[in-house]
N, C-alpha and C positions, 0 to 999 in steps of 0.2 A: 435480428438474425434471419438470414434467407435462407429456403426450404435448404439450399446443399449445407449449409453451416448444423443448421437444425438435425439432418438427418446422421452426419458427422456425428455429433454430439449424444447422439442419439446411440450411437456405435460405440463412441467410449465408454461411455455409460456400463454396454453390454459387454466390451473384451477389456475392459480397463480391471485389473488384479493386483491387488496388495499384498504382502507378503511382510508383515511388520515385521516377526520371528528374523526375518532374514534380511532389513535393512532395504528391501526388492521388491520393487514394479513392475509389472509388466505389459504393455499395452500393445495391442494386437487390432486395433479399430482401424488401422491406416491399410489392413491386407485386404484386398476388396473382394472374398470369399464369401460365396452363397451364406442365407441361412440355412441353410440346410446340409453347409460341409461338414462340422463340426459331428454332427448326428449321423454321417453316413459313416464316416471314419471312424467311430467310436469301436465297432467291431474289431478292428486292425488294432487300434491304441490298448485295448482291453487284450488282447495276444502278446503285445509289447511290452505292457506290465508282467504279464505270467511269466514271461521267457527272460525280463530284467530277473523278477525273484528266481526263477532257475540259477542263472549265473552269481547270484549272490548268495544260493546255496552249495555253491564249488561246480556247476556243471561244468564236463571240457568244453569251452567255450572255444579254444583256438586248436581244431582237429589237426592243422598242419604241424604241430610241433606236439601235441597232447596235452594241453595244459590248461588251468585253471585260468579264472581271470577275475586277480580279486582286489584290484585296487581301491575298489569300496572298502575294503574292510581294515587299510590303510589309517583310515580314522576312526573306524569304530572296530574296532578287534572283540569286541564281545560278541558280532555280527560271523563271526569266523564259523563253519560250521564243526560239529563238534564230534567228528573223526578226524579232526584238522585244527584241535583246539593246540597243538604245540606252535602252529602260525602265531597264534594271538599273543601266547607269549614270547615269540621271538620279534614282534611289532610292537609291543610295549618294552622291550628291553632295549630294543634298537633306537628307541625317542628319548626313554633316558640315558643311553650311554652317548648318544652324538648331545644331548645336552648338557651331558659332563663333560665331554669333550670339548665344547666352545668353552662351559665356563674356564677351565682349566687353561689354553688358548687365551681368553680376554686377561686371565689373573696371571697370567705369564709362569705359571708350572709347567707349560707345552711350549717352548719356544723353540726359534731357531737359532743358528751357528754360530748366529751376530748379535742375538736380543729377539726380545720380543716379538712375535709373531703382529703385522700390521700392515700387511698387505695378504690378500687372498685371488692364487689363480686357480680356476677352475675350467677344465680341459673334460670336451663332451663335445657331442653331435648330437643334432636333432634334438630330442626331448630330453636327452640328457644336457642340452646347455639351455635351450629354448625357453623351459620352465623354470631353469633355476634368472634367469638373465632378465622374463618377465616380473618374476618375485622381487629381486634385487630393483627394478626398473620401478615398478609402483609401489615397492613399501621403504625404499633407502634414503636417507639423509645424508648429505656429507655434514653437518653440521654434529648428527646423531649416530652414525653409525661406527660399529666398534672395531671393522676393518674394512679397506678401502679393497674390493672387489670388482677383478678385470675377468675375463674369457676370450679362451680359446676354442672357436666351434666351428674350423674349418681345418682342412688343413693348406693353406694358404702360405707358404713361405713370409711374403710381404705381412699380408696381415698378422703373423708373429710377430715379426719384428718391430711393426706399428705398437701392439700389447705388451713387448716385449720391453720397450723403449725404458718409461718413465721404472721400471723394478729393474734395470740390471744396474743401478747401485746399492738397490737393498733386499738383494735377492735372499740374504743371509736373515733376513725377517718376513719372507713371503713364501707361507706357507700351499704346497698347489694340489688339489684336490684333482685329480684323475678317476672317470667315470665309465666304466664298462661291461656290460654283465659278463661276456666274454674274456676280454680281454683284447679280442683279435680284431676289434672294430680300426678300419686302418687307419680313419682320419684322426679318431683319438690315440690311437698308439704314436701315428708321427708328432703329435703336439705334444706329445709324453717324452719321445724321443729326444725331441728338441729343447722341450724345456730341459731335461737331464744334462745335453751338452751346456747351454748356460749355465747351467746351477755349477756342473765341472769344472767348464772355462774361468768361475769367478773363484775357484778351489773351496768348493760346498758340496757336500757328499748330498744327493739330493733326497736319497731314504730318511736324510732326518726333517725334510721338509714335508715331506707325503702322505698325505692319507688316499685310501685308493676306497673305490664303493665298486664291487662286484659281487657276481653270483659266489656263495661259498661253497667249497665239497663239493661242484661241479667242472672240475678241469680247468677253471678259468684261467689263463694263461696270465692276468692282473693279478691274480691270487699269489699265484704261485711265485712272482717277479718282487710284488712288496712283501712277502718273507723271506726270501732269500736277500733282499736289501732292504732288510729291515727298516721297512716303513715305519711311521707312529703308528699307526692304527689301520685296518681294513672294517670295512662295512658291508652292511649287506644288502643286497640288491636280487631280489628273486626272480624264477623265473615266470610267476606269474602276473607278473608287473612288468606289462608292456614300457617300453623308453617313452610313449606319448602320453601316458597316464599315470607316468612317476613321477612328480612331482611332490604329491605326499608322503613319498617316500622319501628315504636319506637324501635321495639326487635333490629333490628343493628341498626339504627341510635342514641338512647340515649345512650346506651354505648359507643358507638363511639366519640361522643359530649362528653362525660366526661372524656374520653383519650383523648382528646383533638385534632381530625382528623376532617378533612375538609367534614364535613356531606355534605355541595352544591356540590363540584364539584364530588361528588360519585354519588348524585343523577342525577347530569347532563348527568355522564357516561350512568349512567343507562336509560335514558330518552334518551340521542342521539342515543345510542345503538338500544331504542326500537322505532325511528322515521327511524332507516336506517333497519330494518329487518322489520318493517310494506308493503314494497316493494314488490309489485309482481311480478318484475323477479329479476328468482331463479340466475342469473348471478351477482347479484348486490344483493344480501341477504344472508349475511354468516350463519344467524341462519338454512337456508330453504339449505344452504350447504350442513351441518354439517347433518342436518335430512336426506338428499338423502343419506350422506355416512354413515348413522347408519341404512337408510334402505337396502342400499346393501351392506352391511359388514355382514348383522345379516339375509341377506336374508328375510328379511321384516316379522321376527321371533324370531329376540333376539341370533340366531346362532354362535355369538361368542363375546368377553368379550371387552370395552373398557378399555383400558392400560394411564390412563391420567399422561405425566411425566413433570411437569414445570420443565423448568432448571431454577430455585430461588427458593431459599429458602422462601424466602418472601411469595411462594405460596406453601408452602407445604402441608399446610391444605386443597387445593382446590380438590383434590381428595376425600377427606374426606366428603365434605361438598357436592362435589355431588354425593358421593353415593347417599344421604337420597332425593335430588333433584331430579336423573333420575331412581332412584332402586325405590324408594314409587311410584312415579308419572306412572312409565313404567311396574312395576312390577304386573299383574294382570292376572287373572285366569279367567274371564271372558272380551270380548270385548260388546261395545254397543251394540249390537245386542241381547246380553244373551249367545252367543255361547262359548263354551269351547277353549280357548286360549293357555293359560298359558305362557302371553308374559315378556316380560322383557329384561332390558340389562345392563347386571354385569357391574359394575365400579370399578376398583384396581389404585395403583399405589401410590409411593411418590414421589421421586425430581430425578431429573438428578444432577451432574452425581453420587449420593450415590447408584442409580440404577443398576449402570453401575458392580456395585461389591454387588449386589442383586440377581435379577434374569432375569436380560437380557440375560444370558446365557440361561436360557429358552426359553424366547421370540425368540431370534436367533435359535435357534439348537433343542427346545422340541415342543412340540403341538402347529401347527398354529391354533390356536381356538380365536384368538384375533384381533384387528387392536390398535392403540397409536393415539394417539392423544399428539403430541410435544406440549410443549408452549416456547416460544423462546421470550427471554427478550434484547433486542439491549440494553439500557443504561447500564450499568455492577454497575456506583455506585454514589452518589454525590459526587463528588470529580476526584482528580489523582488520577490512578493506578500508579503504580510500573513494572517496567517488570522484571519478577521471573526468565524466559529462552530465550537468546537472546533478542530477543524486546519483546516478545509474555507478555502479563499480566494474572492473576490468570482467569480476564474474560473472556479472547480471548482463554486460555484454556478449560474455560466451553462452548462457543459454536462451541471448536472442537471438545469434546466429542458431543454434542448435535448431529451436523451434520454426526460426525463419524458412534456414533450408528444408526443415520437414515441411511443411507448409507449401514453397513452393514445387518440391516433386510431387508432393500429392496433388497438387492442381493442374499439372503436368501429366498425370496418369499413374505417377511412382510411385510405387508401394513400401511401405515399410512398416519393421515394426522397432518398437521403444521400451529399453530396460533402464529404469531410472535406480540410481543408488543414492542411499541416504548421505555417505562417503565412503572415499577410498580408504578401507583400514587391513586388516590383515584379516576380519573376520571376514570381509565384504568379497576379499581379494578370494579369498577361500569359496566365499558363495558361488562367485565367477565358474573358479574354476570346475566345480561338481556341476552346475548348474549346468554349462556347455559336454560334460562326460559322458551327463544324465542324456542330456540330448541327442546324443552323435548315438548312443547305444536305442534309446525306444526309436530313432528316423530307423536306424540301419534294421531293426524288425519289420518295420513298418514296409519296407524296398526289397523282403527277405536278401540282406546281405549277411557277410561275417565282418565286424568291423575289427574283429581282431587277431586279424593276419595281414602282412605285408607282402605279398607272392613279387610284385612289381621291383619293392626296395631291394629283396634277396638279389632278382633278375639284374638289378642294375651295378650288384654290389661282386654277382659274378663276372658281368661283362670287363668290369672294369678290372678285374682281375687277369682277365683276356690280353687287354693292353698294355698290360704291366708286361706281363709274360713275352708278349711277342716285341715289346724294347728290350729286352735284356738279349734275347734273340738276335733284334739289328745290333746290338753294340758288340757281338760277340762277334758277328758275322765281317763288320765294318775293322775290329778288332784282329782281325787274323790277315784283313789287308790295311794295315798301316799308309797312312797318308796317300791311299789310292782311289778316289773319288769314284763312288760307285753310284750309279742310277737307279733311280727307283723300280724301274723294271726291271735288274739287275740284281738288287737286293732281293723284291718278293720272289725270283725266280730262283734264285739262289735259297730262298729258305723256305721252298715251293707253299709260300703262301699270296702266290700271286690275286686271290678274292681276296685280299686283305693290304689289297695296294693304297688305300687311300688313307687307311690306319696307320702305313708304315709310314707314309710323307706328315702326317700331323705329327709324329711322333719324333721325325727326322729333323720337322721347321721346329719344334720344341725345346730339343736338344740344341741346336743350332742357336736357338737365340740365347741363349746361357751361358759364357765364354766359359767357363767352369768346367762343362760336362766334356770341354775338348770334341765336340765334334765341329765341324767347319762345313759350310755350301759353297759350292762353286754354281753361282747362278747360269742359267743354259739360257736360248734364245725361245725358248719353250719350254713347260714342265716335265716333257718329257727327256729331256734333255740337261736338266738339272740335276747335281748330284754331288754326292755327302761322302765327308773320308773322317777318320778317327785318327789322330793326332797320334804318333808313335807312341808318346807317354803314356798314352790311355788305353794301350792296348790291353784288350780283353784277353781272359784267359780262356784258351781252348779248352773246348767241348771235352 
């Protein structure tokens, strides 16, 4: 062994962390951080602690709306504080009645038009589809599961109709679970919309197909829609459970329960997970780890990208699922104070080893602007392997690629660090998910941010209400002159929204390519010169 191997070794030794309780590893030797960071940051992690226990004793955590933030207590409801002890029973009422509910659903007492409920869509955005789509991704069998579970998490015409495809014969047995706390969320109301016109089209009342998960006795406009069409059931969905930290709520655990996965020992994960990272030393706290090495990786600034690579497929969604977890939560333009920030910390990546013939070639050799974060899975399968080369099996070669590529970024300069699981189980999957919660909440102390506001999402969610508005506008406008080709500087001028010239032609070439919407181009010699008429039929109705 030569002095760099020795001294390596020497390092795991020192950040290499066991976690038997929790099936979890964590090794932190590859971050090539002073001895002496860990001891300086102690002061900041030790605030980070106080101000987790604050939030987990009901502080308003999310000042732009007023509210609590208490998705911990999601799993452990005895954790609920106790001017607030009626949450704890409306969190244990809500895990056994969506558990009566799948049984009822698997033993065919809840079915649909046609039979048996055997197919399950589920219609959400963001962390309302992201965490249920992750769950279903690494804990489902088609061999084993008890319904065959598609999503809709866009609102994407095409992409419906792709999802739409293989159920519109048995639509009269696919039951679709619609997710909103609101109600008024647009991408999920259109996927709501649309699947109700199917479920019509095929002559199926779609309230008998429905269960909906919304806020309750808050105006939700979901609420109010599945009683008047007498859905099966409505769930609950609070307002103090953000969409990126529901998951153990109804939004992942009733879908889960209806593929038929083991909802307790996820939650257990997630609850033991969140009893070993309540811990105030940072030696014995993998979440408050992972924080120190996302603050000096990013230089306590967001300065370069996490690379998340599971080697299992099982996990491939888990990259995915925390963009929306630590990009929404991390991602912000001001910190608590009001001051100008603009923190954050990118998150990429898919599976090992498909990576390895991706863009690890970059990681190794192009811009160190990153650190990885490995996840490393010991069981390889249920069952025997096979040995494919000499003794070696299809596994033993996935975790030599695993280590190989750690190996050679680190020789390269690349930092990483490494979370090893014993397997992918529902309890594990559960650790996952508290473990990364844990995280995103002590970094976001640590950078004084709010990780539990979206000011950016709201902003993006108005704008795009802007565009809506100002087509309904052109088609009125286009509307009152019937097959008379008007110009783009014609139309904004006419609906004196000439600073918004460049909105009206995306929305004009939009329309135009959809022979449907009955608008037409007449292409010019120039753009400015090109111009849009609405089809007598389609005339809009005046203002």
């Amino acid at each position: 062994m030569n002095g760099k191997q020795a001294s390596l070794w020497q390092r795991f030794q020192q950040y290499y962390s066991e976690y038997p309780e929790l099936g979890l590893a964590v090794d932190l030797s590859r971050m090539a951080f002073s001895p002496d960071f860990l001891a300086k940051l102690e002061p900041a992690l030790q605030r980070a602690y106080q101000e987790m226990q604050a939030l987990e004793q009901g502080a308003l955590a999310n000042a732009d709306e007023q509210r609590m933030v208490g998705h911990y207590w999601l799993r452990a409801p005895h954790r609920v504080p106790k001017k607030h002890r009626a949450l704890a029973r409306e969190i244990t009422q809500t895990i056994a009645d969506l558990k009566a509910f799948a049984r009822d659903v698997h033993e065919g007492r809840v079915a649909g038009e046609r039979g048996p409920f055997k197919n399950l869509l589920v219609i959400g955005i963001g962390g309302s589809a992201l965490g249920p789509q992750f769950i279903a991704h690494a804990l489902g069998h088609p061999l084993t599961d008890k319904m065959n579970v598609y999503f809709f998490d866009n609102t994407d015409p095409d992409g419906m109709d792709r999802v739409m495809a293989p159920l519109l014969m048995e639509l009269g047995q696919t039951l679709c679970l619609v997710i909103s706390k609101s109600g008024g969320t647009k991408e999920t109301r259109n996927g709501m919309v649309e699947a109700a016109a199917a479920y019509a089209r095929a002559g199926l009342r779609f309230g008998a197909h429905a269960v909906a998960i919304t806020a309750r006795g808050l105006n939700s406009q979901l609420e109010k829609l599945a009683q008047e069409e007498r859905w099966l059931r409505i769930f609950p969905m609070w307002d103090w459970v953000g969409g990126r930290t529901s998951v153990t709520s109804a939004v992942g655990l009733l879908p889960a329960a209806l593929q038929g996965l083991d909802i307790d020992a996820l939650l257990a994960g997630a609850q033991a997970c969140d009893e070993v990272t309540r811990e105030p030393n940072t030696a014995r706290n993998p979440a408050a780890q992972l924080a120190a090495m996302w603050y000096y990786a990013g230089q306590g600034r967001g300065a370069r990208d996490m690379v998340v690579l599971p080697y299992k497929d099982r996990l491939e969604l888990f990259s995915k699922y925390l963009q929306q977890l630590v990009m929404e939560s991390l991602g912000k333009e001001l910190d608590r104070d009001g001051r100008l920030v603009c923190q954050g910390l990118t998150v990429y990546g898919n599976k090992g080893s498909t990576d390895q013939h991706a863009y690890v070639q970059q990681l190794r050799d192009g811009l160190n602007n990153f650190f990885v974060t490995f996840i490393e899975v010991l069981r390889d399968r249920q069952g025997e392997s096979i040995a494919v080369e000499g003794s070696a099996t299809t596994g033993d070669f996935l975790q030599g690629f695993l280590l190989g590529t750690r190996q050679a970024l680190w020789e390269n300069g690349r930092e990483s660090i490494t979370l090893t699981l014993q397997e992918v189980s529902p309890f594990t999957v559960g650790v996952l998910i508290a473990l990364f919660e844990r995280a995103v909440g002590l970094y976001a102390s640590l950078i004084n941010l709010n990780a539990y506001h979206q000011p950016g999402v709201e902003a993006g969610k108005k704008a795009a209400g802007q565009v809506l508005a100002l087509q309904e506008k052109v088609l009125q406008f286009l509307g009152r002159r019937p097959g008379r080709p008007q110009t783009l500087a014609a139309i904004a001028r006419g609906l004196q929204a000439e600073e918004h010239i460049e909105t009206i032609f995306k929305v004009c070439e939009h329309l135009a390519a959809n022979p449907d919407r009955g608008l037409t181009k007449k292409a010019g010699p120039s753009l400015p010169e090109t111009a849009y008429a609405l089809a007598a039929k389609n005339k809009a109705r005046k203002d």
